[in-house]
N, C-alpha and C positions, 0 to 999 in steps of 0.2 A: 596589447600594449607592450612594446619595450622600454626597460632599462637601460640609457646609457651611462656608466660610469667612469669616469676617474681615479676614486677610490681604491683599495687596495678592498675588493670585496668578498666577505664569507671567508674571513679566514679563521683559523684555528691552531691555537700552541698546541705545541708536539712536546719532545722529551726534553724540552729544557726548561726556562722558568720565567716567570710573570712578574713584576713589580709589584711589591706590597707596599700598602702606606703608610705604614712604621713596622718596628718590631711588635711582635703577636706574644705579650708577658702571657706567662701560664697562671699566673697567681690571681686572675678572675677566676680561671675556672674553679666550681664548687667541687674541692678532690683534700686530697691527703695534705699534710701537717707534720712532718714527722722534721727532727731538725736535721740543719743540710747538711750534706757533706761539709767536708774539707775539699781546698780546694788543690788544684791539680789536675793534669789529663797532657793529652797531646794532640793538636790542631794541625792537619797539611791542607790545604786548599787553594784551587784555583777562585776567588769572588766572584761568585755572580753578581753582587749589584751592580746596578747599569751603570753606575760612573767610575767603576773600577774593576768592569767583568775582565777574569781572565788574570787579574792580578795574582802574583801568591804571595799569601800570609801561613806564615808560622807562627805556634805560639804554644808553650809547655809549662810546668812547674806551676810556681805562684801565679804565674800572669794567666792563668784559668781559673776562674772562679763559676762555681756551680749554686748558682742560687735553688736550683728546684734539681733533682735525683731521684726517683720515686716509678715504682711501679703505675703507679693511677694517675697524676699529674704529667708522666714523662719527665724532659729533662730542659730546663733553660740555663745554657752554660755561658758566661761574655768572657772573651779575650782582654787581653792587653800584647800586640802585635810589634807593637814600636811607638816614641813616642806622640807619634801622630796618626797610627794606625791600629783599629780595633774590627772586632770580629763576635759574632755570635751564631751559637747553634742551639734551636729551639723547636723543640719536637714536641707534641703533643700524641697521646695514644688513639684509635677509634673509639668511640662511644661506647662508653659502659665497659670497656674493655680491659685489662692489664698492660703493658707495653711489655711485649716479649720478640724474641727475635723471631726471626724470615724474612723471606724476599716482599717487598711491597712494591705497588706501580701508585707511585701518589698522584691527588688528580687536582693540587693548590689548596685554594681555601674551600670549606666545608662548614655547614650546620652542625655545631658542638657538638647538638646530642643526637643528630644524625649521622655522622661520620662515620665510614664503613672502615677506612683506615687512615694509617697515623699522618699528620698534615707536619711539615716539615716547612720551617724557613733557616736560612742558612745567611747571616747579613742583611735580614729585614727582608731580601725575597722566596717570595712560595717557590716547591722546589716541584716539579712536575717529571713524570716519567720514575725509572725505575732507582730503588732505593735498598741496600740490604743492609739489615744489625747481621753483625757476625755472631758478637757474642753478648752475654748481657747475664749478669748473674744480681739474686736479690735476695736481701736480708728475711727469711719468712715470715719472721716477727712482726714487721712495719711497713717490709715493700721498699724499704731505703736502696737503691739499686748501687753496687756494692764494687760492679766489673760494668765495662760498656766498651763497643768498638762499632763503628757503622761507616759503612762506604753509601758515599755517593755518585755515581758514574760519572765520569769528565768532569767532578770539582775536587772531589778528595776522601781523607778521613777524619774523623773523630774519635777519641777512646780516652778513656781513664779508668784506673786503677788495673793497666795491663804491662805498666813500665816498671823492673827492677829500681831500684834506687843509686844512685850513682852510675847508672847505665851509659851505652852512649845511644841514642834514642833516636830510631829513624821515624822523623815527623811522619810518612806513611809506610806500615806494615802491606798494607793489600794498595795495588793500582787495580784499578776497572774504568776503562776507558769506555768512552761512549760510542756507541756505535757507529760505522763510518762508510765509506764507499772505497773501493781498490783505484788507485789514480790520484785521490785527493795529497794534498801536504800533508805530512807526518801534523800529528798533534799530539800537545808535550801537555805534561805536568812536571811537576818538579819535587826533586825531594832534600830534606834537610837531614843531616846530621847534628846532632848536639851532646857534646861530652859534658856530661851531668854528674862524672866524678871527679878525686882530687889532684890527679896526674895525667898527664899527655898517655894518649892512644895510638898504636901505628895504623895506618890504613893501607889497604889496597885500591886497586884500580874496581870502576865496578863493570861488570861484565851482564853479558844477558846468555844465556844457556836457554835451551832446552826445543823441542820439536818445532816451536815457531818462531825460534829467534831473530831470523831474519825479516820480522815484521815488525820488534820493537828496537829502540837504542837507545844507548848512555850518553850523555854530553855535556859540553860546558861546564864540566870537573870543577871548581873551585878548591878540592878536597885534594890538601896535599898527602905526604908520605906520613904524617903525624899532625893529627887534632890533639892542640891544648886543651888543658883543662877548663871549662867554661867556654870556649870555644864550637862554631857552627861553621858549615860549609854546607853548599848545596851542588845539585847537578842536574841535568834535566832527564825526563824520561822521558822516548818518544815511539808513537805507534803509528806506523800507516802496513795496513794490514799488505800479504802480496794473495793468499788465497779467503775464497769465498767461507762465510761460515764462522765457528767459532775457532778463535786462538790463543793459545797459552804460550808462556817462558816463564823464566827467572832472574830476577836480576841477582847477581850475587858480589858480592864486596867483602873483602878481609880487613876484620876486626879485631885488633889483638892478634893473638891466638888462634880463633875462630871464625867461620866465616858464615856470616851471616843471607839469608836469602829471603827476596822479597818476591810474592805473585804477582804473575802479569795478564792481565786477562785484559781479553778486547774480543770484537766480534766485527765480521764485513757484512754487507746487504749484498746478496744472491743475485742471480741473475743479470738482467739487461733492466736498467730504467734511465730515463728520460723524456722529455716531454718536446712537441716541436709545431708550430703555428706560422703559416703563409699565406696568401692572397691580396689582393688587391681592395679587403675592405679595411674602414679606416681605422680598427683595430690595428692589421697589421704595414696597413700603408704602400703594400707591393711589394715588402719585404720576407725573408722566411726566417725565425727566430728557432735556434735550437739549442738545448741545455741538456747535460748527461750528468750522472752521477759524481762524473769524474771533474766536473767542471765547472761545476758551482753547487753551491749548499743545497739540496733537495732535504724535505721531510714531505711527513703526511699526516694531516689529523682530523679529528671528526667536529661535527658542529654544521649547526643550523640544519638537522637536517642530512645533509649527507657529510661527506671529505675533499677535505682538500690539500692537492698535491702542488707544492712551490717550491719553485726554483729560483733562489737568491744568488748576489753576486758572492763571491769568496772573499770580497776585501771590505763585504758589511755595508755595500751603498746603496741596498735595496731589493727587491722581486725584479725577475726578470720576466716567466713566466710562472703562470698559476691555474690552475685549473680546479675549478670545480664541480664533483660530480653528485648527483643526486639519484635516489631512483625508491620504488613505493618503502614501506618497511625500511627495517636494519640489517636485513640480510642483506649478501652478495649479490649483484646487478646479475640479471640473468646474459648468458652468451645470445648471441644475435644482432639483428638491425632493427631500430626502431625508431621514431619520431621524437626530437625533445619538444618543449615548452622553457616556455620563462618558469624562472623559479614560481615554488608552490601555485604553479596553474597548469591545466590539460592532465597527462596521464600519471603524473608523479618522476619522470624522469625531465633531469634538466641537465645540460652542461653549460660552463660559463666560462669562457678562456681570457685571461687577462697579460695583455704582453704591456710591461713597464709601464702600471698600475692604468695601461688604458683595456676597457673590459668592455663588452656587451651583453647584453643576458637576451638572448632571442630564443628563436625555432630554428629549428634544423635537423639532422641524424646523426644517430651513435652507432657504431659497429663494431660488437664486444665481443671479443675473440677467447678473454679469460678475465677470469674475476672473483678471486678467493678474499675467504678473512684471515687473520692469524687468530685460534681457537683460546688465545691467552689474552692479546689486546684488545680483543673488535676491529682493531683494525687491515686496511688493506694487506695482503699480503703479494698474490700475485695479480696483478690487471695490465693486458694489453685491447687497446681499444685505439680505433681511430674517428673520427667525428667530420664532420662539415653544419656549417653554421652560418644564418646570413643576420648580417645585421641590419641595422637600419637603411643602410645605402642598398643592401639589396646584393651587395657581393660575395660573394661566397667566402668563407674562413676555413681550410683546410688544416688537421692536423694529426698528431697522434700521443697518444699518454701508453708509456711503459712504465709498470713499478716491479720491481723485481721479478718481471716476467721471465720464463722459463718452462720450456718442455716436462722436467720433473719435478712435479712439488706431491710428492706422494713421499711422506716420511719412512724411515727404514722403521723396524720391530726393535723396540729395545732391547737389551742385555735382559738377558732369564736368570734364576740362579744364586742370585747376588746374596754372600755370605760376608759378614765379619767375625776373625778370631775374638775366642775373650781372653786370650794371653796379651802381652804387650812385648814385643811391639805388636799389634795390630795390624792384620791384613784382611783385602776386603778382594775377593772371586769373583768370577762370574760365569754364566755362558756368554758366549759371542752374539751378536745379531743374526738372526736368521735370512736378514734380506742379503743379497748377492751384490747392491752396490754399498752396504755399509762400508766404513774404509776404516774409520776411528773410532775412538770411544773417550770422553770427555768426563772426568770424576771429579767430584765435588762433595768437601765432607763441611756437614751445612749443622749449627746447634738445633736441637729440635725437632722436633716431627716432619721436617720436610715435607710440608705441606708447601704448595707454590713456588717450591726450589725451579730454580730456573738455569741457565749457562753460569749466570753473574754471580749464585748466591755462595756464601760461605767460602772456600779457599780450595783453589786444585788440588789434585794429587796427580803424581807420576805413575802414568799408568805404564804398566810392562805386559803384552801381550794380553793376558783375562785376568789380571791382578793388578795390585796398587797398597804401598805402604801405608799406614795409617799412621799422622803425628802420635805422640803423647796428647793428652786434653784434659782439662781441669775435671774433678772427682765433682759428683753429685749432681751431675748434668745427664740429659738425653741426647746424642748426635746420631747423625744420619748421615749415609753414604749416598748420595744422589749420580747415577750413572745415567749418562744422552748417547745414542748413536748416532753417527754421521753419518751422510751416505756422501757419494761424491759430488753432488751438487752440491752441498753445503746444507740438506733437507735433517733436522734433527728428532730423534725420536720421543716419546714418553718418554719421562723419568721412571726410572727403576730403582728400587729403593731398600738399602738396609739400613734398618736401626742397632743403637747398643748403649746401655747407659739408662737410668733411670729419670723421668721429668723430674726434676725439683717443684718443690711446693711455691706459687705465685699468690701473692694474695695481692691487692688491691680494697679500696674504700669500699663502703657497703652501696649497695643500687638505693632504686628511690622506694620509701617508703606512698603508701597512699591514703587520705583524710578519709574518712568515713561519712564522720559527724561533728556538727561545729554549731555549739550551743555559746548563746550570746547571752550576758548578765549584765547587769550597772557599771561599768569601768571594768569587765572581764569578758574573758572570753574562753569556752575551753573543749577542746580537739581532741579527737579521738581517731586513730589512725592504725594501720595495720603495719608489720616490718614488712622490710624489701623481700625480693624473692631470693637475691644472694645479698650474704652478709660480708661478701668478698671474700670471705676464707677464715676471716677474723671474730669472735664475737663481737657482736654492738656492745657498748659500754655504755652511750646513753644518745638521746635524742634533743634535739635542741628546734624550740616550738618561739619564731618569732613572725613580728609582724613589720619586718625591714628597720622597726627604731626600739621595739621592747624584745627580752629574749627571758627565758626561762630554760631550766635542763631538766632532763628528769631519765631514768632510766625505762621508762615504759611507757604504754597508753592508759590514760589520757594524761592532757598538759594542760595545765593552766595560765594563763597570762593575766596577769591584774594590772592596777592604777594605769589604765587605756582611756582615754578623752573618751566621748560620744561623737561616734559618727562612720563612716561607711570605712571599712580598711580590709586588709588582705594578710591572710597569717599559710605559714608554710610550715612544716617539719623535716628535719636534718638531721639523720642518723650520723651515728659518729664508732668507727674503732682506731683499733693498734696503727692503723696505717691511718688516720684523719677523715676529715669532714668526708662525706658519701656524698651521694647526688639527692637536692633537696626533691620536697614532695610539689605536686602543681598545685600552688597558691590558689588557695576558694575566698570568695569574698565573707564580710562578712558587715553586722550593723551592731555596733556597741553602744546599748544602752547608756 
């Protein structure tokens, strides 16, 4: 049997974002209590929501309000952007978890108490693909989160309590652009200046400095030779990468006196990719469709089963091509020729090519030349393969899928060695790469254990030869020096890794307690139950024993609940400390006399 469609079929979002159907309040979830902050922060972003993706909003001072700041609960912040424009950032931690920094790859919405990591909406939509907190510091006592700073790739930043007071306040500290293809239009973000003291400022010009300056630029100035007091201006930033791989700059601007400097980090896709479909069947109509990197929007992502690779137009009117591939398992298609099938039927390999949303799913053959995964995503890294396919009419469908195919995808050996001073200023060594195409070395000082440090995470350094300065950084923190080798493909290595600095103490709500025994009396009812296994770092203060409309506290087991009707009901228990409500227990039924 074949499939013919129409449809745009078997697709899959990649590293941007999904529509949600309203904002995701934290204040269901069962978590912490502690009173909120005060309000304040600083907002730079490009909007994702769909009816104003792309826009920028800014937003500082008062017009931040942080309703939730909390280790355990995360953080729900809303804007006031202009009088007719608002904004929200609403992050949520993984399950059972603290919200602490590193690099995260979010993957939308999530089962609360399953959630492996933090779910993120940014203006009511879920934010997909990768995510990093720079920095994040918390009250031990309560978990009240105290410091915050988090980039989002190709939308912006977020942070508060990291701005001087009267400062003049650059809406984004870190740029991290999303990843791109060499060819494509520069893409910009933007950034805002706001003199937040009580006297005019001189400015300079901003400039971009540094080994890959010629990939990023400054534009559309609005910012003259002196910002008034109270006073904003903005200017665009812009990246279209010229080599493969990862890239760094600076953008730097004179402030006063001093000149201020902001990170620029981006990254290009490797190799050769594009995708390309012809023949005489009625898929392609006689025609031969071809799309590159450079020439229309490409991603790739997984679902249903296998990935799928699509090629959109650049000005947003649609797929041009799409392919999708399939094959048994989650590992990499084996190299060779083989037979396809229609989706999930015959030997578990299928391909499905769709040129401007018209698609076939038949038989035919695949001829896999390479086909790797990225060992951090799952997903594709390098595939070149070419197919034929007949459809329904019986004519043949020739083509070929390249994703960043390339001769060398063998990673160089990281940096060995890797030392930080404990004087200040701070310098961090290293050895060199041992492999023979290494070229560069890319340094990243990330808060934390660096664990899942990645290109994007935490803020460059200037690296000189097998060294690199280390900023100043807040006392009673743990940081990490995270170093990548390049080779000349743009292939990057293991992270290599020194720490320095002590963790700070995280605490969070207590976990869930669990019922034992649930003894039923005349209008009572009364639970007996064990403490969680962590108490979050905090003692329990006391337990709260309800049945969704009566409630009781009590410092330990058992709890009693009285003046209860007669008849069948559900009762649960809810540990409580310093930092608020824990995660309740799983509700057992019950029958009261």
């Amino acid at each position: 049997m074949q499939r013919f469609t129409r449809a745009a079929a078997m697709t899959a979002a990649t590293l941007l974002t999904a529509s949600a159907l309203g904002f995701v309040g934290l204040e269901a979830v069962s978590a912490a209590t502690p009173t909120p902050p005060p309000t304040g922060g600083v907002l730079q972003i490009l909007s994702p929501y769909y009816s104003e993706r792309g826009l920028p909003q800014f937003a500082d001072g008062a017009n931040v309000r942080r309703l939730i700041a909390d280790t355990t609960r995360g953080i729900d912040a809303r804007m006031t952007v202009s009088s007719t424009s608002s904004a929200s950032f609403i992050l949520t931690p993984p399950s059972g978890k603290p919200l602490t920094t590193g690099s995260y790859r979010l993957v939308g919405t999530q089962q609360s108490d399953l959630a492996k990591v933090p779910t993120l909406t940014v203006n009511g939509e879920y934010i997909y693909g990768d995510f990093n907190i720079l920095d994040l510091a918390s009250d031990p006592t309560n978990g009240a989160i105290t410091r915050f700073d988090a980039v989002v790739p190709g939308i912006g930043e977020f942070r508060f309590g990291e701005d001087p007071a009267g400062s003049v306040v650059f809406g984004a500290r870190n740029f991290v652009f999303a990843k791109t293809f060499i060819g494509l239009p520069k893409t910009t973000q933007v950034e805002t200046l706001h003199n937040t003291g009580t006297a005019a400022v001189t400015l300079g010009a901003p400039t971009v400095t540094g080994v890959n300056a010629t990939s990023f630029s400054a534009s559309n100035s609005t910012c003259k030779a002196t910002l008034a007091a109270g006073a904003t201006c903005t200017f665009k930033v812009g990246f279209a990468p010229k080599a493969a791989g990862p890239v760094n700059a600076a953008l730097s601007m004179k402030v006063g006196t001093a000149t201020r400097s902001v990170p620029l980090t981006g990254s290009a896709f490797l190799g050769t990719t594009g995708i390309s479909s012809s023949g005489k069947d009625i898929v392609n109509n006689g025609k031969t469709t071809k799309v590159t990197g450079a020439n229309s929007a490409m991603t790739v992502g997984a679902g249903f089963g296998g990935w799928t690779f699509n090629a959109d137009n650049l000005d947003g009117s649609g797929s041009v091509l799409r392919v999708f591939l399939e094959g048994p398992g989650d590992g990499p298609i084996p190299v060779g020729t083989r037979k396809t099938y229609i989706h999930g039927q015959g030997n578990g390999y299928s391909l499905l090519t769709t040129v401007r949303s018209m698609g076939c799913d038949t038989t035919g053959t695949e001829t896999v030349k390479q086909f790797t995964l990225d060992p951090v995503t799952g997903l594709p890294d390098a595939v070149n393969l070419s197919f034929t396919q007949y459809c329904v009419d019986k004519n043949a469908q020739t083509g070929a899928l390249q994703w960043q195919a390339r001769a060398d995808v063998t990673a160089p050996a990281a940096p060995t060695a890797v030392t930080v001073t404990a004087t200040s200023p701070r310098k961090v060594t290293w050895k060199a790469s041992t492999s023979k195409d290494a070229k560069s070395v890319v340094a990243r000082l990330v808060q934390g254990s660096g664990a899942g440090a990645t290109l994007q995470s935490g803020t460059p350094l200037t690296v000189s030869g097998t060294s690199a300065t280390v900023p100043a950084v807040p006392s009673g923190q743990q940081y990490t020096v995270a170093l990548f080798a390049v080779d000349t493909t743009g292939n990057v290595s293991k992270p290599a890794f020194a720490r320095f600095g002590t963790p700070p103490v995280t605490v969070t709500a207590p976990g869930r307690p669990t019922i034992t025994n649930v003894t039923a009396g005349s209008g009572s009812v009364t639970v007996t139950f064990t403490p969680p296994t962590s108490n979050g770092g905090l003692p329990i203060t006391s337990y709260i024993l309800s049945d969704y409309r009566h409630t009781v506290t009590g410092t330990s087991s058992p709890l009693t609940l009285t003046g209860l009707p007669a008849g069948n009901d559900m009762v649960y228990v809810t540990p409580v400390n310093a930092a608020g409500k824990g995660t309740a227990s799983y509700s057992v039924p019950v029958t009261v006399g």
